[in-house]
MARKELO-393897 format. One record per residue (C-alpha): residue in three letters; x, y, z. Coordinates in steps of 0.1 Angstrom, whole numbers, plus 5000, padded with zeros to 4 digits. Each point is the difference from the previous one (the first is absolute). Example, Ala and Ser with C-alpha at 12.3 -4.5 7.8 and 13.67 -1.06 7.14 Angstrom:
BEGIN
ALA512349555078 SER501450344993 
END
This chain:
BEGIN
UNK787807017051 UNK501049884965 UNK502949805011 UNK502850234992 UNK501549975035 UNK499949614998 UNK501650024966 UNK503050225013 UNK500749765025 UNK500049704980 UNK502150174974 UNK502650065033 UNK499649695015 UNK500749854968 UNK503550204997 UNK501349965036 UNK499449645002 UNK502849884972 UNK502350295010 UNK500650035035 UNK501549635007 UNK502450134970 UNK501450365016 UNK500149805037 UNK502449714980 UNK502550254989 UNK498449994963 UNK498750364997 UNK500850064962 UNK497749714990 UNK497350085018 UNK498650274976 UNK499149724981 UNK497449835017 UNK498650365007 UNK500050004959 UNK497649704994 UNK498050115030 UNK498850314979 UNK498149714981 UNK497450085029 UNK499050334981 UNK497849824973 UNK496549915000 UNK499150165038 UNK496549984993 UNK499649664982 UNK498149715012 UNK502249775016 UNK499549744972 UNK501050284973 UNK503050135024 UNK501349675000 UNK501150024961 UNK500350374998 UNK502849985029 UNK501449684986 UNK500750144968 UNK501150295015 UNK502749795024 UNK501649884968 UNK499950294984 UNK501950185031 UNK502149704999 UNK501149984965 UNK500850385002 UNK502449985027 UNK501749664984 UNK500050224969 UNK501250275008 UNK503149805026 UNK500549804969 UNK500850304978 UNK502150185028 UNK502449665000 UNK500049984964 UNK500550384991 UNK501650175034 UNK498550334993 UNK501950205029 UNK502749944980 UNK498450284970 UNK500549954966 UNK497349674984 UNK499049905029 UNK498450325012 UNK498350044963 UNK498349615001 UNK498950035033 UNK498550364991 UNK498449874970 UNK498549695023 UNK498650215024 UNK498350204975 UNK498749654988 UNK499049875032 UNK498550355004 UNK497650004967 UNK499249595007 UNK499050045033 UNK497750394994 UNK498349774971 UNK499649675018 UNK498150225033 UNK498350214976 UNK498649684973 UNK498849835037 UNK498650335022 UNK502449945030 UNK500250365018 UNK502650155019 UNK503449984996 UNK500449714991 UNK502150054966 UNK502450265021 UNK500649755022 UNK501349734973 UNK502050254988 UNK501550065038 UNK500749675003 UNK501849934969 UNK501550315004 UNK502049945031 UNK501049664989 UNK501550084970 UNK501750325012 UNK501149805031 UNK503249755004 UNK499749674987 UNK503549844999 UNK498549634985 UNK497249754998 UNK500449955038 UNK498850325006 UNK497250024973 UNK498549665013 UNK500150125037 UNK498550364991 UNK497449844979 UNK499049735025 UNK499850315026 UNK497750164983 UNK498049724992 UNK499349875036 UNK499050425007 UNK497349954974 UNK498749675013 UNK499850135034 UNK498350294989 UNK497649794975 UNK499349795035 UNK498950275021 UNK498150204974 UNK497849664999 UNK499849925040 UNK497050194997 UNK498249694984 UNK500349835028 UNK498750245025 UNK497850244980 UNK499449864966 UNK497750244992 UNK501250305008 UNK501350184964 UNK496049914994 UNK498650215030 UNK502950224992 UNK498550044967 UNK496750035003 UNK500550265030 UNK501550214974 UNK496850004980 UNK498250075027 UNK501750295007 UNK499950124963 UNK496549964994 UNK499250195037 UNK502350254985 UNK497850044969 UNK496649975023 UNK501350295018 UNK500250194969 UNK496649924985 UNK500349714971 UNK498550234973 UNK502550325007 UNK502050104974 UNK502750055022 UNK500049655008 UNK501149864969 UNK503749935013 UNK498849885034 UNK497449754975 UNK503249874986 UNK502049905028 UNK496549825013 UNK499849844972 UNK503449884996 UNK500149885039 UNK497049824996 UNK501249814972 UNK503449925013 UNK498049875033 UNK498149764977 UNK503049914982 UNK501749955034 UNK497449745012 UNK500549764965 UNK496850134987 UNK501450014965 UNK499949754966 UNK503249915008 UNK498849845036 UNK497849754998 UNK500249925039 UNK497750225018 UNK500249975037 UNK496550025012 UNK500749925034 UNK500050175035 UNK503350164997 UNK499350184970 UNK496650104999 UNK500050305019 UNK502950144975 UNK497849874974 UNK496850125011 UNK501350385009 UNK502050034966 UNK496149924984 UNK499150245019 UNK502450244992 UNK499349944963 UNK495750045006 UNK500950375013 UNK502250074973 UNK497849974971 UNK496550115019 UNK502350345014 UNK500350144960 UNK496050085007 UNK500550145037 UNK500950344998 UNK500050125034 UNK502949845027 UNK499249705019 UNK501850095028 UNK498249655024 UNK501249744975 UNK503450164996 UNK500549975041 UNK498849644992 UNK502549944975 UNK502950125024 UNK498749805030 UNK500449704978 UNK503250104988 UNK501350085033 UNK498349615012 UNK502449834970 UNK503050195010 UNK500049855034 UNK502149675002 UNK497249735010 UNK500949704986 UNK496449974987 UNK498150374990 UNK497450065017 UNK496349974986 UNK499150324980 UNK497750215015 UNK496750004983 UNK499050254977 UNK496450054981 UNK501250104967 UNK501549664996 UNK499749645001 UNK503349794990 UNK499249854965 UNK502149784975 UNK498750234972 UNK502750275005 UNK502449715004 UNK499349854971 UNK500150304977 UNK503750105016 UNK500849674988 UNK499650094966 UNK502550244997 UNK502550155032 UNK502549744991 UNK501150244963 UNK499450335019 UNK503550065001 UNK502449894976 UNK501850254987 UNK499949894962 UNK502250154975 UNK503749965005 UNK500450314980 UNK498550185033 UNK502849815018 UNK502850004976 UNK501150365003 UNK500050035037 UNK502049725001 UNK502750184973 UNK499850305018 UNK501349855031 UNK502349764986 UNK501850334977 UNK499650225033 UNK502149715020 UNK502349954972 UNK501150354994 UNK499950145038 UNK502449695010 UNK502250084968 UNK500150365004 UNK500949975042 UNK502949714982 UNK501150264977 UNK500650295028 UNK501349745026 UNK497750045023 UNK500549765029 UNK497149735006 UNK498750084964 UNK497249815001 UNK498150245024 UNK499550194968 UNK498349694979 UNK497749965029 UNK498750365009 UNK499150014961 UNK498249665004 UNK498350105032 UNK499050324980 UNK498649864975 UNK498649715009 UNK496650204998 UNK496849974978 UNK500850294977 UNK501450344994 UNK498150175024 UNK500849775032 UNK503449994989 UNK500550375011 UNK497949955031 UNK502049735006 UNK502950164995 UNK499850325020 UNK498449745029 UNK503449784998 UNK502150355003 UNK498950115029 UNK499649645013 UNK503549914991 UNK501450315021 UNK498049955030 UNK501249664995 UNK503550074996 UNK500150235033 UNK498549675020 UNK502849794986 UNK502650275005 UNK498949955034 UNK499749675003 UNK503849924985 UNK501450255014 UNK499949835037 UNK501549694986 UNK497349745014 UNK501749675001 UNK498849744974 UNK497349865026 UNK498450365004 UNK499950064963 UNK498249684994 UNK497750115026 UNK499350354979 UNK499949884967 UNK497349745013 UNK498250325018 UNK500450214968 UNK498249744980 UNK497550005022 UNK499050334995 UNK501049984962 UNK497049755000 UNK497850175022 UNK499550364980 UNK501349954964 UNK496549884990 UNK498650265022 UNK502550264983 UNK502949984979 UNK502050295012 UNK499649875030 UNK501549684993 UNK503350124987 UNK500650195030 UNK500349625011 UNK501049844970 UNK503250224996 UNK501249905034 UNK499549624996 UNK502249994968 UNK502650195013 UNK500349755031 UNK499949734981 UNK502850104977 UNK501850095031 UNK499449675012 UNK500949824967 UNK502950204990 UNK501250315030 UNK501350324992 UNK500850355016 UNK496750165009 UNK500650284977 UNK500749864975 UNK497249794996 UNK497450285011 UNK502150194972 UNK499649724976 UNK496249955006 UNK499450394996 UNK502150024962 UNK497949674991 UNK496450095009 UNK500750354985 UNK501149834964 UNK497449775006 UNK497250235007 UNK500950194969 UNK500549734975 UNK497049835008 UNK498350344994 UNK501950054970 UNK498649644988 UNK497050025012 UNK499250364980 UNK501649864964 UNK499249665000 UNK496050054995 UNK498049754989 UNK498650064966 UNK496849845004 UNK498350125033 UNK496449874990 UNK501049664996 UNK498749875031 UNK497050295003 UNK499049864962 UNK500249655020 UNK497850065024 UNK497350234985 UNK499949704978 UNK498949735024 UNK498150305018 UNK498350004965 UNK499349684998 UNK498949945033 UNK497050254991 UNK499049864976 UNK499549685019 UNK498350175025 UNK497250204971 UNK499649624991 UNK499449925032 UNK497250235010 UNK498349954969 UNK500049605002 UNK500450015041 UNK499549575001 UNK503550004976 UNK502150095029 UNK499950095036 UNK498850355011 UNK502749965033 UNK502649854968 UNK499750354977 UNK500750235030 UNK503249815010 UNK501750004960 UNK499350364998 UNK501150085033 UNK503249774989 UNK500350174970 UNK499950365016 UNK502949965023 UNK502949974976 UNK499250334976 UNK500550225032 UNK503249855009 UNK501049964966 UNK499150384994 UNK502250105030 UNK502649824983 UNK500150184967 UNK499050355015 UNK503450005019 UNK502149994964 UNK501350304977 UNK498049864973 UNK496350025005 UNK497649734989 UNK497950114982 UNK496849865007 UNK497250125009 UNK498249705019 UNK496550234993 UNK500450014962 UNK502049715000 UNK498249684982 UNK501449584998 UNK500249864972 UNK496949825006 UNK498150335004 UNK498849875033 UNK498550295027 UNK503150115025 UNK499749965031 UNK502950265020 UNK499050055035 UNK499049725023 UNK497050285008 UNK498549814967 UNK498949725018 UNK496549965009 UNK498150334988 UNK499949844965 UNK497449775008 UNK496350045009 UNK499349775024 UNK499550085040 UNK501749875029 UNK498649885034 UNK501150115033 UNK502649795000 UNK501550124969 UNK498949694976 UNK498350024970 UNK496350015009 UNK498849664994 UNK503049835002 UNK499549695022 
END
């Protein structure tokens, strides 16, 4: 229903297609490769084709250069040989590890998509690369595996262009049925109010209706996405004053979302509804502001994360160097995997989710290797293991390392075979250093100013009240429908930024109730705020009364 099982397939297609003509000519070893720069697939599954288009391109090159890097540095340094070699490519990867955490962090790309960077150059530079040759080859591999996964994750556009849209808005949809169900004014429904909130902005901010697009599609295609995320943002604000569940305009709301879901080429015509007449007026307040609702904003926030991860790598890979344990770099990637996390507190989730992930894992692989599947067959399961990889890990991350262990086993085993045992053996020393380096890092290396990005956003929470006091008391000076979308903006991020800083040792210390900007502007803390501060009454379909 939310494209999930479209996704996994694409992400398979997208590594069978460069690697099976390899294995059938005889070139098994180099067709890890391809598989490598198909993982390029993971980022930006839920963009707008237009968007996905540059996220996955930058993304291709960024899979690319880390394979070329990292084949460069195996030629240059041979680090199966020990000694310098093994110490610059350990102190790379912890690089690569840091650059990459920061760089997915700074632009709110999801997933695993720094892990995977690390994978790639990883293998490459722990593999054999006897000359330029090779590191030419290996890099052009991996670059046609990215472009053919950057082609399919686009076909779409062709066929469906506007299906991350109705993907989007069907989402919303769901969350604000899910909030309806609740009763809009419950207390318990603050958290449910959030994720509304936050799907219905990403829905606008997935049809373009933002300051930084100024071409609005008006037309057929797009107006019943357009129309039902209106909608969607009408029920939002009127259900802070409805106290009871609307349990009829929630089965509305799914009826829709189920109608988006189904793969017409053009959606079907919304079903009418009385509350709600499709109006440019919600449109044109979204405008104002969903385009800065997420940005992240203080590279303090993002600069220990990314140290934490880069010092994990570093000293997991130099400690499994330093007791010679065989494919070291297991180590360096179970700490990065572990910690590639949002703070303290889902760095231990994490962590006892990849333990028991990583053995179930290993016992499938054990299995797997232990028949000997010719080169052809292996293909065949790593391409099925990444399809379920893709399938659950945004569902549940456990889950996905009971696949994710598998698929990197393989394709070491592919790249570079070894007795069964001892690579199961290997992969079990690593992910145990890993998982407690990463841990270790994760528990020392605190960051010493929590608040930063909580001060951040009560700040333009802050502000954003006080626009909206002047607002009601001069109500010509800016839209009514302009006011409830900047405070609705504004009261996303302090949530998320408060889950943030509540998972480290070191508490914030702020207390958003007491807690005053610098401009002494009214807070505004709960998206509950919007609405019952004004006076004014509403007509039946939830508009100011009045309003034209």
């Amino acid at each position: 229903m939310d494209g999930a099982l479209l996704f996994a397939l694409r992400a398979a297609l997208a590594m069978a297609l460069p690697a099976v003509p390899l294995v059938l000519s005889g070139q098994t070893a180099l067709a890890v490769f391809p598989m490598m720069g198909a993982f390029t697939t993971t980022f930006g599954r839920n963009l707008p084709y237009h968007r996905r288009a540059r996220v996955l391109a930058v993304a291709a090159v960024a899979m690319t250069m880390c394979v070329g890097l990292g084949a460069t540095l195996a030629a240059l340094t041979d680090p199966q040989a020990g000694g310098l070699g093994t110490a610059v490519v350990i102190a790379a990867m912890a690089v690569t590890a840091g650059l990459a955490k920061f760089l997915c962090d700074a632009t709110r790309l999801s997933g695993l998509g720094a892990v995977l960077m690390l994978f790639s150059f990883a293998v490459a530079a722990n593999g054999p690369a006897d000359g330029l040759t090779d590191v030419l080859a290996e890099t052009g591999l991996t670059a046609t595996g990215a472009a053919t996964a950057w082609a399919l994750a686009l076909v779409g556009w062709v066929v469906h262009p506007d299906r991350p849209q109705r993907l989007a808005v069907a989402v919303a949809l769901r969350g604000l049925a899910d909030l309806l169900e609740q009763g809009g004014g419950a207390d318990r429904a603050v958290h449910t109010r959030h994720r509304a909130t936050t799907a219905v902005l990403r829905a606008y901010q997935s049809l373009g209706l933002s300051p930084l697009t100024t071409d609005q599609r008006h037309g057929e295609r797009s107006g019943t996405c357009v129309f039902l995320t209106d909608l969607a943002w009408s029920l939002l604000i009127t259900s802070v004053r409805r106290q009871t569940p609307d349990a009829p305009t929630a089965r509305y709301l799914r009826v829709q979302a189920r109608y988006l879901t189904v793969r017409y080429r053009r959606p079907p015509s919304p079903l009418p509804h009385p509350m709600f007449e499709a109006g440019p007026a919600a449109r044109r307040a979204a405008e104002l502001t969903v385009g800065d609702s997420g940005s992240p904003g203080h590279v303090a926030v993002l600069v220990v994360p990314a140290f934490r991860m880069a010092l994990g790598t570093g000293l997991a890979g130099g400690l499994a160097a330093f007791l010679s344990f065989g494919h070291g770099y297991w180590a360096a990637l179970s700490a990065a995997a572990v910690l590639h996390s949002v703070n303290v507190r889902s760095t231990l989730e994490r962590a006892l989710q990849r333990t028991l992930g990583t053995t179930a894992g290993l016992l499938i692989a054990f299995g797997v290797l232990a028949t000997r599947p010719a080169p052809t067959a292996l293909v065949a399961l790593i391409v099925l293991f990444e399809f379920l990889l893709e399938y659950t890990v945004a569902r549940n991350y456990g889950l996905g390392v009971v696949f994710l262990t598998p698929l990197a086993l393989l394709m070491s085993d592919l790249a570079s075979p070894a007795p069964v045992g001892t690579l199961v053996h290997d992969r079990t020393l690593g992910s145990v250093l890993g998982i407690l380096i990463g841990l270790a890092c994760a528990l020392l290396v605190v960051h010493g100013r929590p608040a930063a990005r909580v001060e951040r956003a009560l700040a333009a929470c802050g502000e954003a009240s006080q626009r909206a006091e002047s607002a009601l008391a001069d109500s010509a000076a800016v839209p009514h429908s302009a006011v409830q979308t900047q405070l609705a903006v504004a009261v996303v991020e302090p949530r998320e930024a408060d889950d943030a800083a509540a998972g480290e040792l070191y508490a914030a210390n702020v207390d958003p109730a007491n807690w005053q900007p610098r401009s002494s502007a009214p807070m505004c803390c709960s998206i509950t705020s919007i609405g019952p501060h004004e006076s004014r009454t509403y007509d039946r379909r939830g508009r100011p009364a009045g309003a034209a």
